[in-house]
C-alpha positions as CSV (number, residue, x, y, z in Angstrom):
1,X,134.0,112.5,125.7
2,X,136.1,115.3,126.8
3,X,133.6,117.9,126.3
4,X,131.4,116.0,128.2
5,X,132.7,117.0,131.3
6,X,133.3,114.6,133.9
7,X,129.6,114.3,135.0
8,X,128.5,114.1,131.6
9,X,131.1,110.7,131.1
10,X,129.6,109.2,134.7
11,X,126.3,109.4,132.7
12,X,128.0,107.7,129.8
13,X,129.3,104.9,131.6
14,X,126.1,104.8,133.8
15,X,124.2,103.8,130.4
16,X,126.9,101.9,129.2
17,X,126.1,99.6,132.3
18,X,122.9,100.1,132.2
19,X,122.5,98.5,128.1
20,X,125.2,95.9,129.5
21,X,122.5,94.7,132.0
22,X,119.7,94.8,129.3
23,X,121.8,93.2,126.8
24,X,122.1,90.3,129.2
25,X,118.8,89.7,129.9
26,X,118.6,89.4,126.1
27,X,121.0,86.7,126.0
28,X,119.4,85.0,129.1
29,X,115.9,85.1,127.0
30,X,117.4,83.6,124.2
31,X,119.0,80.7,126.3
32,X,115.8,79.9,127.9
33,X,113.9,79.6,124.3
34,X,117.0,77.7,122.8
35,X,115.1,75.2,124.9
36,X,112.2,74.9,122.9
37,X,114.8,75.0,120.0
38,X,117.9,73.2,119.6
39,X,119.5,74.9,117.1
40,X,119.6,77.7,119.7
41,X,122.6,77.0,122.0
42,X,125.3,78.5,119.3
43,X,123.4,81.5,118.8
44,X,123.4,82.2,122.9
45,X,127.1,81.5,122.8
46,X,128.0,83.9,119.9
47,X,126.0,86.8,122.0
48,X,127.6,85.9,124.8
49,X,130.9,85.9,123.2
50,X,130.0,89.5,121.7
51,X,128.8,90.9,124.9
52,X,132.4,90.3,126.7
53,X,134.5,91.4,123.3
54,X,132.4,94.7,123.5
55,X,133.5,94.9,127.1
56,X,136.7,93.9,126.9
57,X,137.0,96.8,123.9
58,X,135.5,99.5,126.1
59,X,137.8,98.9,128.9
60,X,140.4,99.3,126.2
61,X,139.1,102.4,124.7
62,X,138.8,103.7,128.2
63,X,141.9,103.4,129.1
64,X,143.4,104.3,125.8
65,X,141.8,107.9,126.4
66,X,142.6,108.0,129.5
67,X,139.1,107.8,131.5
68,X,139.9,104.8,133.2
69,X,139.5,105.4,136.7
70,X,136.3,108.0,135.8
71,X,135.1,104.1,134.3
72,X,136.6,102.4,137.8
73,X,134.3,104.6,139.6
74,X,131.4,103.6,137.2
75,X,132.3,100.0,138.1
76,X,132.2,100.8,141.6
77,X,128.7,102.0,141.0
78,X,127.9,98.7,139.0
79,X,129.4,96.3,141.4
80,X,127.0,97.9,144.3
81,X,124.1,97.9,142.1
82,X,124.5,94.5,141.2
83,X,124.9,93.6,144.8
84,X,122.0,94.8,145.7
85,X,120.1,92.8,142.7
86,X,121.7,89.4,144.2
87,X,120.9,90.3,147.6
88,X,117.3,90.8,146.6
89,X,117.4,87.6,144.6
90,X,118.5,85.9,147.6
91,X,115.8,86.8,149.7
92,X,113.3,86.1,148.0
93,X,115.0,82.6,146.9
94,X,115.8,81.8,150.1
95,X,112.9,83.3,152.3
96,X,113.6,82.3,156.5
């Protein structure tokens, strides 16, 4: 990570985020078919439950080599992006 350069760990995280997002819309696939099968619902929950250990363990690692607030302003980045996915959401759920 170090010889990455800071840019070059913005990317990083930036990918990080951007797998986070995908990896979600995995689990949200599989809870919408563990309709179809009832055996389902515990396999949504163990991905569910690895999705937030994995982030839990980044921000660990993170902040264990000392990239935290290069991965705060990743976050930052995040938080806005996903704002601007709800927002969308919103107008086109709730059309005036």
């Amino acid at each position: 990570m170090e010889k990455a350069g800071k840019d070059g760990r913005m990317n990083i995280f930036r990918r990080y985020f951007a797998s986070s997002r995908y990896n979600r819309l995995l689990i949200q696939q599989a809870l919408v078919q563990s309709a179809r099968d009832d055996g389902g619902a515990p396999d949504v929950a163990k991905m569910e439950q690895l999705h937030n250990l994995d982030f839990s363990d980044t921000v660990k690692r993170v902040k264990k080599y000392g990239y935290y607030d290069e991965f705060l302003d990743a976050v930052k980045e995040e938080a806005d992006a996903l704002q601007k996915i709800v927002e969308a959401y919103d107008r086109r759920m709730n059309p005036d």
